[in-house]
C-alpha positions in Angstrom: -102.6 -20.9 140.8 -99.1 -20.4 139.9 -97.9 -17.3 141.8 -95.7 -19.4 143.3 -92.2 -20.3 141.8 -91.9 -23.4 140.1 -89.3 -24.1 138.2 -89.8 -27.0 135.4 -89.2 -25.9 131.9 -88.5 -27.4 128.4 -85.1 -26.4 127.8 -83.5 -26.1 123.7 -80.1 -26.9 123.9 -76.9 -24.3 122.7 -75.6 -24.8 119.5 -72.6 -26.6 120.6 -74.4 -29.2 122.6 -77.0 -29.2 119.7 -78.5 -32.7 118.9 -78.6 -33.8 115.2 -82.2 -36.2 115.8 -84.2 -37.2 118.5 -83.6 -40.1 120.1 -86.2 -42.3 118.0 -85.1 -41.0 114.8 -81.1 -41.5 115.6 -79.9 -43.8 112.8 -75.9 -44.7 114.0 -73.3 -42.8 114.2 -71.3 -43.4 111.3 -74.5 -42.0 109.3 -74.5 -39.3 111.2 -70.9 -38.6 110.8 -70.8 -38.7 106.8 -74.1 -36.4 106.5 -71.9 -34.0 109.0 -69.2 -34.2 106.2 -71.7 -34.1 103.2 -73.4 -30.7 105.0 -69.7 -28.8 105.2 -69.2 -30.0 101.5 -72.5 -28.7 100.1 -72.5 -25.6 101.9 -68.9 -24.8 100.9 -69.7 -25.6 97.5 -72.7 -23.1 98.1 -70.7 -20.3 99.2 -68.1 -20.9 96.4 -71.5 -21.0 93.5 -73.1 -18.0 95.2 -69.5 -15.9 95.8 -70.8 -15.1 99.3 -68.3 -13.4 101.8 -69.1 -15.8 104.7 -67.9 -16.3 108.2 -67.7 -19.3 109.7 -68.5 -18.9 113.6 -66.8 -21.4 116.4 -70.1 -23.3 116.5 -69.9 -24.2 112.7 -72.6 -22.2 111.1 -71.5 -20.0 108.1 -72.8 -16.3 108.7 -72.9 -13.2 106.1 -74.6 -10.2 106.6 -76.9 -8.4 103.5 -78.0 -5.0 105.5 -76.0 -3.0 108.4 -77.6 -0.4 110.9 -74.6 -0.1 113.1 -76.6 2.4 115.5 -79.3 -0.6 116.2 -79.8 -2.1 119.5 -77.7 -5.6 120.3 -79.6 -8.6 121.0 -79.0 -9.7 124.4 -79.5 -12.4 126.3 -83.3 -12.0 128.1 -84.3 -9.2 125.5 -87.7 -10.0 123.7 -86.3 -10.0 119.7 -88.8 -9.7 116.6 -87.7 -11.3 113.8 -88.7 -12.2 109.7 -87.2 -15.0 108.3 -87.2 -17.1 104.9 -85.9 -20.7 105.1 -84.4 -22.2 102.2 -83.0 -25.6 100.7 -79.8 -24.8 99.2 -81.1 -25.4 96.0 -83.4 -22.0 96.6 -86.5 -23.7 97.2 -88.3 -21.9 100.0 -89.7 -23.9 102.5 -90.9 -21.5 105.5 -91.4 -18.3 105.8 -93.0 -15.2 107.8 -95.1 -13.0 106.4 -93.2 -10.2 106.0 -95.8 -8.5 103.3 -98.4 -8.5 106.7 -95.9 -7.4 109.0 -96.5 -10.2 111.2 -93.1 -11.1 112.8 -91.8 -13.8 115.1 -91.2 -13.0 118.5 -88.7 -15.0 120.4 -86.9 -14.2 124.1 -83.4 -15.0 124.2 -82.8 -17.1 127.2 -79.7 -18.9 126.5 -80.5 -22.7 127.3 -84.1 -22.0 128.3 -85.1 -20.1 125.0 -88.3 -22.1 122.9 -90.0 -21.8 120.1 -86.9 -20.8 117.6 -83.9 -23.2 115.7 -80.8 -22.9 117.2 -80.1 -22.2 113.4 -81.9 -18.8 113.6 -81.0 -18.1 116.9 -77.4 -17.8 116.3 -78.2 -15.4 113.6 -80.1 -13.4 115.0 -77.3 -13.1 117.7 -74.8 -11.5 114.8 -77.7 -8.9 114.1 -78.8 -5.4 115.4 -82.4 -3.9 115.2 -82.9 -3.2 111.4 -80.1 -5.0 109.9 -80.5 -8.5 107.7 -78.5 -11.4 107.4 -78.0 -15.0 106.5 -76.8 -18.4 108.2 -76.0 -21.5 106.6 -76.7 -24.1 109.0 -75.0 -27.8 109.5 -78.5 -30.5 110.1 -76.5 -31.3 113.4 -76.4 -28.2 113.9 -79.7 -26.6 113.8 -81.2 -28.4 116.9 -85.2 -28.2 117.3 -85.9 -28.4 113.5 -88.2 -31.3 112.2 -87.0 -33.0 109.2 -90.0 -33.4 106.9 -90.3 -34.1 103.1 -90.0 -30.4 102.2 -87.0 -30.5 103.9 -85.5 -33.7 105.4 -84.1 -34.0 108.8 -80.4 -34.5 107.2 -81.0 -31.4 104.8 -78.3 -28.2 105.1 -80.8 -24.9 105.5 -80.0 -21.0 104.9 -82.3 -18.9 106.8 -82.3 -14.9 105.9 -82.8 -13.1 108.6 -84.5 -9.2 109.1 -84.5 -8.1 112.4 -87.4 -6.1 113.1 -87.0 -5.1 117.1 -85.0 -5.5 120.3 -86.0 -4.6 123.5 -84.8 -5.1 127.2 -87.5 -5.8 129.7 -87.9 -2.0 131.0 -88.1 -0.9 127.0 -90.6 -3.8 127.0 -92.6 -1.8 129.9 -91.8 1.1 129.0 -93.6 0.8 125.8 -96.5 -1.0 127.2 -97.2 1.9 129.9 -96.9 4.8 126.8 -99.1 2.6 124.5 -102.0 2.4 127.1 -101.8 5.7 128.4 -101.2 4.9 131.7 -99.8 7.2 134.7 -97.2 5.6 137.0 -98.4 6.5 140.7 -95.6 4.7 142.6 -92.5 3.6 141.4 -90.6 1.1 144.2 -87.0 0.8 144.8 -86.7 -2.5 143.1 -88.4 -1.1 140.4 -92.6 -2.2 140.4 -94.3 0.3 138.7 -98.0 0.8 140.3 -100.6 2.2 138.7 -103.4 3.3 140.9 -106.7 3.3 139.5 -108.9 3.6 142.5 -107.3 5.2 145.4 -108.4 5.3 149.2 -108.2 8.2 151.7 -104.9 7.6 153.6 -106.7 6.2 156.9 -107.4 3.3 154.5 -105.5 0.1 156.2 -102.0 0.0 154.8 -100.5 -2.9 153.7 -97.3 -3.9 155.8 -95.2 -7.1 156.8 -97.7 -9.1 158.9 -100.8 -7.9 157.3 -103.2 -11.0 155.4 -104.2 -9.2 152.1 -107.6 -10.3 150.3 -107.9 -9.6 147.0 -109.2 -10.2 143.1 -106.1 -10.4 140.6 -106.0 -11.5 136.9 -102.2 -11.6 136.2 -101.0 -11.1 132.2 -98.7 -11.2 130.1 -97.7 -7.8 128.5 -99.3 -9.0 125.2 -102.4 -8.9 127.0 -103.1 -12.6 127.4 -103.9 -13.7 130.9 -102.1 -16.4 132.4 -103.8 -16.6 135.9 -106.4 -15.1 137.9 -108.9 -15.0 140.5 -111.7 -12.4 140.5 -113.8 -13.9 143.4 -111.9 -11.9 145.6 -111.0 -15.1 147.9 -107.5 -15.0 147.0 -105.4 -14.3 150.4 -101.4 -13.2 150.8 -99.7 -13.1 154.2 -97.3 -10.0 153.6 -93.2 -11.2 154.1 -94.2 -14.7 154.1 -92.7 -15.1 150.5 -96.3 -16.6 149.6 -96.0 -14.9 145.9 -93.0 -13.8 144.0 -91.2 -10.7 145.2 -92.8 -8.3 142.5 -96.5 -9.2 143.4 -95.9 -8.3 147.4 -93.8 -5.9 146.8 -96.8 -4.1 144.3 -99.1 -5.0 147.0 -97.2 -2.6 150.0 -97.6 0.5 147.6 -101.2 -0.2 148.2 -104.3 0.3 151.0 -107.6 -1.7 151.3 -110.3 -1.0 148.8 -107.7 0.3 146.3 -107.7 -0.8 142.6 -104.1 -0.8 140.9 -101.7 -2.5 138.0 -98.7 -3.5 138.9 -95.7 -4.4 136.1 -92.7 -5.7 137.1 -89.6 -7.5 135.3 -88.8 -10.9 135.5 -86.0 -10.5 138.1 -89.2 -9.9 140.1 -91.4 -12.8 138.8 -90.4 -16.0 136.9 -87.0 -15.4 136.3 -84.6 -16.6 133.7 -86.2 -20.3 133.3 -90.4 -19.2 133.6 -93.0 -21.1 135.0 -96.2 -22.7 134.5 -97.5 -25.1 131.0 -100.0 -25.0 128.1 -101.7 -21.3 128.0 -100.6 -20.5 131.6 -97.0 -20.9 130.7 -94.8 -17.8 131.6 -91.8 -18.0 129.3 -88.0 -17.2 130.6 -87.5 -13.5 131.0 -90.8 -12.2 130.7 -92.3 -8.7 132.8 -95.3 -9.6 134.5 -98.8 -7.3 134.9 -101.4 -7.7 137.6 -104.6 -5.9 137.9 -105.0 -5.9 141.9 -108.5 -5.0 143.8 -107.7 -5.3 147.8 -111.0 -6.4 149.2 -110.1 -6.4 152.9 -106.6 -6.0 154.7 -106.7 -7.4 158.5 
């Protein structure tokens, strides 16, 4: 059960904080100084070969840009971000990639400190980029914290990653889409902004749910991918209403309702999990993500 808050979380650290290795793999500092040295020299002499027009941000990382769309929507900071890439040595050689020719993005959410899954490499690109424009970085080893070093490309190794930015949406542009892509009608939207779809409703002597009232229910709670992170369908589940037993959007989804009723509820993070998530392995909920719940109240007393 994790409807209730909880507030561990693997963190990945901004770029100016970055670390160069883990702790295990940290050779001395004087090593780590010279490759820091060696990096700025071989990318420089990179941009010089190549004849890029390159900027060179606060954090250290070089930055061009190959494709404006000045009309796109600006990554911000808890927007969900789809993204190609191509990660190269600087002697060209290609060592990761997307795959751009299936249309299979990655999907990151930008949560500052809390964000996973991503370089901090590419996520400073993709923080210079709009929806539909493309870019490159050319990213410092020290500087591109949660990258492995491998043989492909060692841990000291300068990278250039190329960068397509394929969406960027805000939460409600998140639900918005997910509600017009399942052809669903919004019955009840609250004041702090739960959308509730009823899909079985009750006559309105039905008992309503208020403050006070001990709600019994089946839920299965997902992401809005579809994948479930948490659920119980043998309706034993039980919520004391204003007892803060479950995070504000659940109850708050719940008073729009009357026992017997059937319903989905979304709701925005700000609602949920927050800006750090919740939760581990497949029952994770990441930083800044909307939450669904398909509710059945079984008794309200």
């Amino acid at each position: 059960m994790i409807l209730s808050k909880n507030r561990s979380f693997w963190a990945v650290g901004l770029l100016a904080v970055s670390a160069l290795l883990s702790a295990c793999e940290q050779p001395g500092e004087a090593l780590i100084e010279r490759k820091k040295r060696e990096n700025e020299a071989d990318i420089l002499a990179y941009i010089a070969q190549n004849n890029l027009n390159a900027t060179k941000t606060d954090e250290g990382i070089w930055y061009f840009q190959t494709k404006a769309n000045a009309t796109g929507q600006a990554p911000l900071t808890g927007d969900e971000v789809k993204y190609h890439f191509v990660a190269r040595r600087l002697d060209g050689v290609i060592v990761d990639s997307t795959d751009q020719a299936g249309n299979k993005p990655e999907t990151v959410i930008l949560a500052g400190t809390n964000t996973i899954g991503i370089t901090l490499g590419k996520y400073a690109g993709i923080l210079k980029l709009r929806q539909g424009e493309e870019g490159a970085v050319l990213v410092p080893a020290y500087l591109d914290g949660g990258r492995n070093g491998n043989l492909v490309l060692p841990q000291y190794s300068p990278v250039r990653y190329d960068l397509k930015i394929v969406s960027v949406r805000n939460q409600n542009q998140q639900i918005q889409d997910y509600i017009r892509a399942n052809n669903l009608t919004v019955t009840t939207l609250t004041t702090d902004s739960v959308r509730v779809i009823k899909t079985l409703t009750q006559p309105a002597d039905s008992m309503a749910i208020v403050t006070g009232k001990t709600v019994t229910m089946k839920y299965v709670g997902k992401r809005l991918n579809g994948t479930t992170f948490d659920s119980n369908t043998a309706g034993t589940f039980k919520v004391q209403i204003g007892t803060k037993q479950v995070v504000p959007g659940f109850e708050s989804g719940l008073t729009a309702l009357r026992a017997g009723e059937k319903a989905t509820i979304i709701f925005p993070s700000s609602l949920g999990y927050g800006t750090t998530g919740t939760g581990s392995g497949a029952n994770r909920i990441l930083p800044y993500t909307p939450l669904l719940f398909e509710l059945e109240i079984v008794k309200v007393e």
